[in-house]
LOGU-619190 format. One record per residue (C-alpha): residue number from 0; residue in one letter; z, x, y. Coordinates in pm, 1 decimal, always signed. Each point is the difference from the previous one (the first is absolute). Example, Ala and Ser with C-alpha at 12.3 -4.5 7.8 and 13.67 -1.06 7.14 Angstrom:
   pos   code          w          u          v
     0      A     +780.0    +1230.0     -450.0
     1      S      -66.0     +137.0     +344.0
// end
This chain:
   pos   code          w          u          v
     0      X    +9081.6   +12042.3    +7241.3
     1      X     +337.1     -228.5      -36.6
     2      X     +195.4     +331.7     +116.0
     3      X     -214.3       -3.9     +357.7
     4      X      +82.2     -395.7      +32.4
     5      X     +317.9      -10.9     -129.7
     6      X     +149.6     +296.6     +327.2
     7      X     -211.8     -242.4     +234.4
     8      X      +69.0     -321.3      -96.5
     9      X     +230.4     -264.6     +191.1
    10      X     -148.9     -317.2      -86.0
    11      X     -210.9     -145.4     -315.7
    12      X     -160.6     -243.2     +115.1
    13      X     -162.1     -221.7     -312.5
    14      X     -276.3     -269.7     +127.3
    15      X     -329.6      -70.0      +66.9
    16      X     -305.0     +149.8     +252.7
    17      X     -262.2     -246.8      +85.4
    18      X     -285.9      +24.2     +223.6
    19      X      +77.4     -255.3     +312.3
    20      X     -363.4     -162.2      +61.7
    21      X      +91.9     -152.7     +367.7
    22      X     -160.2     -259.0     +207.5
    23      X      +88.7     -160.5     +296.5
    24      X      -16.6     -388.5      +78.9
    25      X      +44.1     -213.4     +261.3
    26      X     +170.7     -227.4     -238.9
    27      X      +27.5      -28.2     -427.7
    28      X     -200.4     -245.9     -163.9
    29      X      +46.0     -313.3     -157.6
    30      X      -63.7      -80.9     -338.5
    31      X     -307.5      +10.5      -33.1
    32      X     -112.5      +98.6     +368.5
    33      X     -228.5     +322.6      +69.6
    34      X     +115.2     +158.5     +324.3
    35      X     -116.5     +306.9     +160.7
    36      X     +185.6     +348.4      +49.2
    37      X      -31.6     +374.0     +142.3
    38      X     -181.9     +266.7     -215.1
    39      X     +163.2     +109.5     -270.0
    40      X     +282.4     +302.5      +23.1
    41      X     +139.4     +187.0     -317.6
    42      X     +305.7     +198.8      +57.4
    43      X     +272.6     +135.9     -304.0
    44      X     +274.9     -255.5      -75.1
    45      X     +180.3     -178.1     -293.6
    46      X     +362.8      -32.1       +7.9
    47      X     +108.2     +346.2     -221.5
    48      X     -250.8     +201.8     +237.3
    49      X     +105.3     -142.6     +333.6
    50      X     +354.9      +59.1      -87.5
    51      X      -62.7     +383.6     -143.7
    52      X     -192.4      +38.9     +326.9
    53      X     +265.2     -168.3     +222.2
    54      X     +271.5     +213.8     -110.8
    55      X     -191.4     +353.8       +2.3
    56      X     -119.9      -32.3     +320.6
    57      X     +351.6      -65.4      +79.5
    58      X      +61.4     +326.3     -121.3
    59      X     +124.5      -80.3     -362.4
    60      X     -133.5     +205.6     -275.4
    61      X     -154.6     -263.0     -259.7
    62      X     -168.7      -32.2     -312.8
    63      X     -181.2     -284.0      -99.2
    64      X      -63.8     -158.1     -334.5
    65      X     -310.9     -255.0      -33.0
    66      X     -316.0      -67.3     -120.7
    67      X     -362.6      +55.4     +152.6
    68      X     -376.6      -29.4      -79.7
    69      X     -213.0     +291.3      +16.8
    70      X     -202.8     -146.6     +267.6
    71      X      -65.3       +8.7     +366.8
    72      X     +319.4     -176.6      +87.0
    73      X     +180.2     +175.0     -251.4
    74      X      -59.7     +328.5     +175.2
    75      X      +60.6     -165.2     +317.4
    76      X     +373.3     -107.3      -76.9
    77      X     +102.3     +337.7     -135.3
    78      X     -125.6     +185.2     +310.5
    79      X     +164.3     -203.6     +226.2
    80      X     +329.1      +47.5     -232.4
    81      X      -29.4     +412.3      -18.3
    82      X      -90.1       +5.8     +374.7
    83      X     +320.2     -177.2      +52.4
    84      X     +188.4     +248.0     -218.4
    85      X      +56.7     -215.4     -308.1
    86      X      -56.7     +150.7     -348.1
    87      X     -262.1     -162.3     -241.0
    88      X      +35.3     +202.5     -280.7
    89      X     +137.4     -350.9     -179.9
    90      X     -298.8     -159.3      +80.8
    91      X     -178.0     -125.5     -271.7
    92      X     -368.6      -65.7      +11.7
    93      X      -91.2     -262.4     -271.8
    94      X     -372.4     -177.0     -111.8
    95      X      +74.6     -279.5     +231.9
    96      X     -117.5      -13.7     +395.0
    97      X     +271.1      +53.9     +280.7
    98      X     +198.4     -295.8     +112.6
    99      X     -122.7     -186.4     +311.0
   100      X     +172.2     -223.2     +245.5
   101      X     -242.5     -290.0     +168.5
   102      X     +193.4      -16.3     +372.1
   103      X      -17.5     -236.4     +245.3
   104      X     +139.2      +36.9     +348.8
   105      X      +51.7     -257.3     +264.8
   106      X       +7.1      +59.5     +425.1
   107      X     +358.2      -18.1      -47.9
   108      X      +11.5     +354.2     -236.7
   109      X     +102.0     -252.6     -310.7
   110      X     -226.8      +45.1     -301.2
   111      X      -66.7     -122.6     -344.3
   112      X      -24.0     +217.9     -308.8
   113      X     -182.4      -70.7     -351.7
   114      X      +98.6     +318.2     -276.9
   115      X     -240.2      +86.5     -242.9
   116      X     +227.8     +232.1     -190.8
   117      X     -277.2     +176.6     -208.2
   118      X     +119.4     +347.9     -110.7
   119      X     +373.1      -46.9     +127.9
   120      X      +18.8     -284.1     -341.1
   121      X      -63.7     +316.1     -172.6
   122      X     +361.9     +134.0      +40.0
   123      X     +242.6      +61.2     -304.7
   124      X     +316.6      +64.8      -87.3
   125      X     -160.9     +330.3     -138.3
   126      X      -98.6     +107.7     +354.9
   127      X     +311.3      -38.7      +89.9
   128      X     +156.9     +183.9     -261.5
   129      X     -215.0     +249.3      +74.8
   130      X     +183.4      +67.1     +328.7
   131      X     +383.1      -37.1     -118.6
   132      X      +77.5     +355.3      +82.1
   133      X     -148.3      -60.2     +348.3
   134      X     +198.0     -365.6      +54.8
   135      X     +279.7     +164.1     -113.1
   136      X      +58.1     +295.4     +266.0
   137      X      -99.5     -251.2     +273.2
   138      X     +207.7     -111.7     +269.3
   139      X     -162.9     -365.9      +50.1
   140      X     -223.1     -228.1     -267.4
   141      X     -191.6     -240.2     +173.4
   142      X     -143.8     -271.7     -188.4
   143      X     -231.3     -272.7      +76.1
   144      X     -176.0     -276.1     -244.8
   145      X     -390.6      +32.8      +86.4
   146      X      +11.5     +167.5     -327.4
   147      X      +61.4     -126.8     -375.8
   148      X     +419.4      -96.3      -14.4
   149      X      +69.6     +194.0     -322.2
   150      X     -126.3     +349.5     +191.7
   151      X     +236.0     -126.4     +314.7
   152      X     +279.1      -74.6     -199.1
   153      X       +6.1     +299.7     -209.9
   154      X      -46.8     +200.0     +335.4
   155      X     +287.8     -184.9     +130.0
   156      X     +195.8      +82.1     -381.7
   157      X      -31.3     +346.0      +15.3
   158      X      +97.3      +44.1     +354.4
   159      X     +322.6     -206.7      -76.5
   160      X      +74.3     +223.1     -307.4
   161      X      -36.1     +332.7     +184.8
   162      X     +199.3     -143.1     +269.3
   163      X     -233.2       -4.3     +294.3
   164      X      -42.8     -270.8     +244.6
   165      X     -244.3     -263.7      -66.5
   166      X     -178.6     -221.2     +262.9
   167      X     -170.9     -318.8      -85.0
   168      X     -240.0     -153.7     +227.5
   169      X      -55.7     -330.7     -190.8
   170      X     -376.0       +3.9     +135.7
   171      X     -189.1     -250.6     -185.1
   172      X     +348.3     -208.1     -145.1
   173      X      +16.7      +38.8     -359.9
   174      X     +263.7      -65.7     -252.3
   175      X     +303.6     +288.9       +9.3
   176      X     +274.6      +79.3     -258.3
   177      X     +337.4      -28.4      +32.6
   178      X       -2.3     +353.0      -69.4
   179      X     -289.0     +147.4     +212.5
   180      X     +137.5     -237.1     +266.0
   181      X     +375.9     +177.9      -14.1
   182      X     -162.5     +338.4      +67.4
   183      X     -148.8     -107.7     +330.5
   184      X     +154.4     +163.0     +327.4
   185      X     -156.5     -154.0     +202.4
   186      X     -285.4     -284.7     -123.0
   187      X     -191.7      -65.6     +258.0
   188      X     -172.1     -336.8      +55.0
   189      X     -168.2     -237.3     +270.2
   190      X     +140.6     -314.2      +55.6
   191      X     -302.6     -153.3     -257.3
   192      X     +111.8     +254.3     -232.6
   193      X     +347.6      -68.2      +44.2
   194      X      -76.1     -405.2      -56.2
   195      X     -216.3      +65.3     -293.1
   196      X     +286.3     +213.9     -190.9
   197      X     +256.9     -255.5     +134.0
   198      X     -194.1     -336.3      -94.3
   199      X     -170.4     -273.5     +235.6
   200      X     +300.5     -130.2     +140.5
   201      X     +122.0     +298.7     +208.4
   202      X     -352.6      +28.4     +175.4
   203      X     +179.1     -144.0     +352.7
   204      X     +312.5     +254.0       -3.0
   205      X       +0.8     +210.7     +238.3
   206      X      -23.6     +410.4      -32.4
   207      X     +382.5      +23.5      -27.8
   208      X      +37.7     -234.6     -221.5
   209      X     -260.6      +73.4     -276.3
   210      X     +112.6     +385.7      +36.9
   211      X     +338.9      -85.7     -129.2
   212      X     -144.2     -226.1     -291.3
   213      X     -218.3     +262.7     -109.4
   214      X     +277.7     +270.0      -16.5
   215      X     +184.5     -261.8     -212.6
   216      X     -299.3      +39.0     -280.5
   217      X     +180.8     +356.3      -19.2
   218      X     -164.5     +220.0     +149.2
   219      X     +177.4     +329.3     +186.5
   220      X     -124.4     -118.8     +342.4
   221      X     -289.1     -249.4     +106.7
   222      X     -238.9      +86.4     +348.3
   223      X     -188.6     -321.9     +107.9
   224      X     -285.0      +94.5     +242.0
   225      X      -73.4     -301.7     +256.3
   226      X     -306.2     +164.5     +142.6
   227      X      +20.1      +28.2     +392.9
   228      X     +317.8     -159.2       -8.2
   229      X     +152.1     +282.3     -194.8
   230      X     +185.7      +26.3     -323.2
   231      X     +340.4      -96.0     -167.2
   232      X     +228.2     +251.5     -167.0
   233      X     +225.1     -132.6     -274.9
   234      X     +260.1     +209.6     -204.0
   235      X     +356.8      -49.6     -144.2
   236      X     +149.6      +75.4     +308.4
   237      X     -204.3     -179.8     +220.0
   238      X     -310.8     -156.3     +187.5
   239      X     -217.0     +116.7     +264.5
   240      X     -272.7      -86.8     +198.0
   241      X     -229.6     +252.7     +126.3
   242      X     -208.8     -109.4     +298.1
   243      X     -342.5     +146.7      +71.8
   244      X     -126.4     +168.3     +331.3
   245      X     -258.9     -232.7     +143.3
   246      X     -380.3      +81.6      +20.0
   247      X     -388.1     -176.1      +12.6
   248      X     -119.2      -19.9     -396.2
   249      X     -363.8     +167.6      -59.9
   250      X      +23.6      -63.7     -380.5
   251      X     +324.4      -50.9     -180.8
   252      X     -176.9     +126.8     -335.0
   253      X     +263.9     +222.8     -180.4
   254      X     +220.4      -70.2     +254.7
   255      X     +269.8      -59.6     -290.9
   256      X     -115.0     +291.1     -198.2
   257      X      +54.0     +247.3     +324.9
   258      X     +339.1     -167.9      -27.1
   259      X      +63.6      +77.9     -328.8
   260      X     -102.0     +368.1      +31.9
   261      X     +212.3      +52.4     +280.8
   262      X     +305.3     -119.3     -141.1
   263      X      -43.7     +212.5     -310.4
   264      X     -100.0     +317.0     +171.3
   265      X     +294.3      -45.7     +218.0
   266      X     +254.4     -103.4     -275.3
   267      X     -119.5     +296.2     -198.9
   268      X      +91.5     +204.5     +314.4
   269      X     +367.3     -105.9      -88.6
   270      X      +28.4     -323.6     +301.7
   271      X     +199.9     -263.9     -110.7
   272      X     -140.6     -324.4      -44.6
   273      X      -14.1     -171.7     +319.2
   274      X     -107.8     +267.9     +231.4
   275      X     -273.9      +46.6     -233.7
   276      X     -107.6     -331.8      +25.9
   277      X      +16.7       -4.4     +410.8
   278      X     -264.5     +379.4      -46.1
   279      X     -206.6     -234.0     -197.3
   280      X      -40.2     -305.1     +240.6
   281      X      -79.0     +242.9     +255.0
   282      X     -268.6     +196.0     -209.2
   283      X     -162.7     -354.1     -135.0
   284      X      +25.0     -106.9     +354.2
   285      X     -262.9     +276.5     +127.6
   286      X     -233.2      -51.9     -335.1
   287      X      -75.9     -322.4     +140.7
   288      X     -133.0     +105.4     +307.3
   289      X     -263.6     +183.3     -171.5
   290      X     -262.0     -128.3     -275.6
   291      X      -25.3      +67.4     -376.4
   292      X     +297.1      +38.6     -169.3
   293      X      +39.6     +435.7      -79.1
   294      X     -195.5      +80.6     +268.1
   295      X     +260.4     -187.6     +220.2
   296      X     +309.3     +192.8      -98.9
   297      X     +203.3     +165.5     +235.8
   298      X     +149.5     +384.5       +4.8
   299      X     +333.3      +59.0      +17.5
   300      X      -13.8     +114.7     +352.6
   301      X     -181.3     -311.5      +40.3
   302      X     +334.3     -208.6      -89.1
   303      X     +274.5      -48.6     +292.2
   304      X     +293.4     -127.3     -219.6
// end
């Protein structure tokens, strides 16, 4: 079985799958406030699956390492990630019930998410041991922190000690290493992100600015995303800002994860930096003029960049 992934592998991507549980709202509600919304629609999501999803459809070949229940949702996140073309055998399918996202959205396509992580806690540094052999041959490790830190950062240690290239997407913020933070190229974070990791008082810098302050926490190269305004590049050399196309929001769920995915499938295709960064504003761009988050996710004849 690791022979078959290992020849088809690009990208490992090590994160969560969640069931999104979406309903729409004329506006959230205050504390303590009951307001009404649309009937309830489930669709696949959570950060790990979006991104597998995002960069497979893109036409990467992918392999995903995670955690789900054996329950109705369960099976619904794994068929939408084989009918996208990413490999489950790494999913693990522990005593605890899938993860589930409570969404919000807005009229505007802005939305509010709750995680109940449920079986994606489960994940160890064992099941990630498990797939060394697969990390290892990879092109691309992408990383994201919906999942327990030690299984992230011993993801993120093995990749750096077979010498592939790890991405970060700091998605929720949680305390780094000096170490796991060195092996980064790129982290990717938005501009909350960014301010968490930074501390309070950078909150008001602009995308620029908190690109370059990131990069000097040492990490290879830092990506900012500024959501329909685009996204900051930082590396030694230099910074750049990457502008994105214009468009009408539907739902701007996973908008960041369809970012993410594109950027890896495209740097595992060999683009440099930066011009995979201006593929994935224009692949995020059409996600969020469709809704649900993997169901949105463009092809890659679908992407003019």
């Amino acid at each position: 079985m690791i022979t078959s992934l290992t020849a088809l592998t690009d990208i490992v991507v090590v994160g969560s799958a969640n069931a999104d549980l979406v309903t729409t709202v004329a506006r959230r509600p205050a504390a303590g406030e009951t307001v009404l919304g649309s009937d309830l629609r489930v669709s696949p999501g959570g950060k790990g699956a979006n991104q597998a999803v995002a960069a497979a459809r893109l036409g990467a070949g992918v392999a995903f390492l995670g955690a789900v229940g054996d329950d109705e949702h369960g099976q619904l996140l794994l068929e939408s990630m084989r009918s996208a073309g990413v490999r489950t055998e790494h999913v693990r399918t522990p005593d605890r019930p899938t993860g589930i996202a409570h969404i919000t959205v807005t009229p505007d396509g802005e939305n509010s998410i709750v995680v109940s992580p449920g079986a994606n806690g489960t994940l160890t540094t064992a099941d990630i041991d498990r797939a060394a052999s697969v990390i290892a041959i990879s092109t691309v490790v992408l990383v994201s922190l919906e999942v327990p830190m030690p299984a992230a950062l011993r993801a993120i240690e093995l990749a750096r000690a077979a010498g592939v290239r790890t991405v970060l997407n700091l998605s929720p913020p949680g305390p780094l290493t000096a170490d796991a933070l060195a092996a980064l190229d790129p982290l990717i974070v938005n501009e909350h992100e960014a301010g968490w990791l930074l501390g309070a008082e950078t909150t008001s810098a602009d995308g620029p600015a908190l690109a370059e302050a990131l990069l000097a926490l040492g990490p290879r190269s830092v990506v900012v995303t500024l959501g329909g305004r685009g996204a900051v590049v930082a590396t030694p050399d230099c910074v750049s800002t990457v502008a994105a196309p214009r468009v009408s929001p539907v739902d701007t769920t996973g908008a960041g994860d369809a970012f993410t995915g594109a950027l890896a499938a495209r740097l595992s295709a060999g683009d440099e930096l930066l011009a995979a960064a201006r593929f994935a504003v224009h692949a995020a761009a059409i996600s969020v003029t469709r809704p649900g988050a993997q169901p949105s996710y463009p092809t890659r004849g679908e992407v003019r960049a």
